[in-house]
N, C-alpha and C positions, 0 to 999 in steps of 0.2 A: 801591613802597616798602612795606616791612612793615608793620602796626598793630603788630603783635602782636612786642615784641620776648625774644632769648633772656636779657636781662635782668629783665625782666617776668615770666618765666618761672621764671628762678632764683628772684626773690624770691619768688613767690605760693607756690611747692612748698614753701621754708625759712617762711615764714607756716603752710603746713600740714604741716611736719612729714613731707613727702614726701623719699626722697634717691634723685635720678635723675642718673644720669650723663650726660655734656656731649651725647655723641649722642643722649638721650632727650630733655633740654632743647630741641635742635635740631631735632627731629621734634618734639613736641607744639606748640615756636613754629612750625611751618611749617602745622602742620594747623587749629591757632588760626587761623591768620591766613587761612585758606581759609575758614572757616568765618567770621568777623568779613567776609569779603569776599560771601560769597552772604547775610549778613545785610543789608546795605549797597545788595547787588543789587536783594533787594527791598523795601526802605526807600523805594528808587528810585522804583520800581512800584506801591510801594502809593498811594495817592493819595487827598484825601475824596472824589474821585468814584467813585470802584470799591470797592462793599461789602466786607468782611470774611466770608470764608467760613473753616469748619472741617472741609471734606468737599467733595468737588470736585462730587457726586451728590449733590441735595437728598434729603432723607430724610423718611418720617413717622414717626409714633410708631410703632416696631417691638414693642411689647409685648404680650401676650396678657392675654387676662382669666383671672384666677386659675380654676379650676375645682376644686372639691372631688372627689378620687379614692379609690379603695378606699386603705389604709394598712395595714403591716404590724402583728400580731399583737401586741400589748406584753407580754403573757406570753408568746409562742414568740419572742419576740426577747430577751428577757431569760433565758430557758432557756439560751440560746446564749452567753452572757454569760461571760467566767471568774470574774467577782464580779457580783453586784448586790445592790441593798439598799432597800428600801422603793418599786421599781418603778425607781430609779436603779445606773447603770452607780458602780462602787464604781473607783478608778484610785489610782495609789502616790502618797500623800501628798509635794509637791516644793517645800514651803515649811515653814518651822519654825513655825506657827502652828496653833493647836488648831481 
């Protein structure tokens, strides 16, 4: 039996303003309801005995430590600039405010 019905369907799209035709109502209830069904599946399975994982491979902290590096020129980068202006990049004003 469906969860997911193609009336359930029509209304939720006409709530958002979506307009789908009867064979897309009919495909997105079918795939709804596939999906409402593998949720279900592991609702099943999940259990308070069986921890919650988010990665199937435990992980550690994959992050590096910052290192401080050489950096680009701020005057031969600003050279290169098509504007700049008091060591900043100058760009076309895109808001009506001063």
């Amino acid at each position: 039996m469906s969860r997911i019905s193609t009336d359930e369907v029509a209304r939720v799209a006409g709530l958002a303003r979506i307009a789908l035709t009867e064979e897309e109502i009919t495909r997105i209830a079918g795939e709804l309801d596939v999906i409402a069904s593998a949720v279900a599946t592991v609702s099943e399975v999940a259990t308070p005995d069986i921890p919650a994982t988010s990665h199937p491979i435990p992980l550690s902290n994959v992050w590096r430590d910052d290192v401080v590096g050489p950096t680009l020129d701020r005057d031969e980068v600003m050279a290169q600039a098509p504007a700049a202006e008091d060591g900043m990049f100058m760009v076309p004003q895109i808001l009506e405010e001063d």
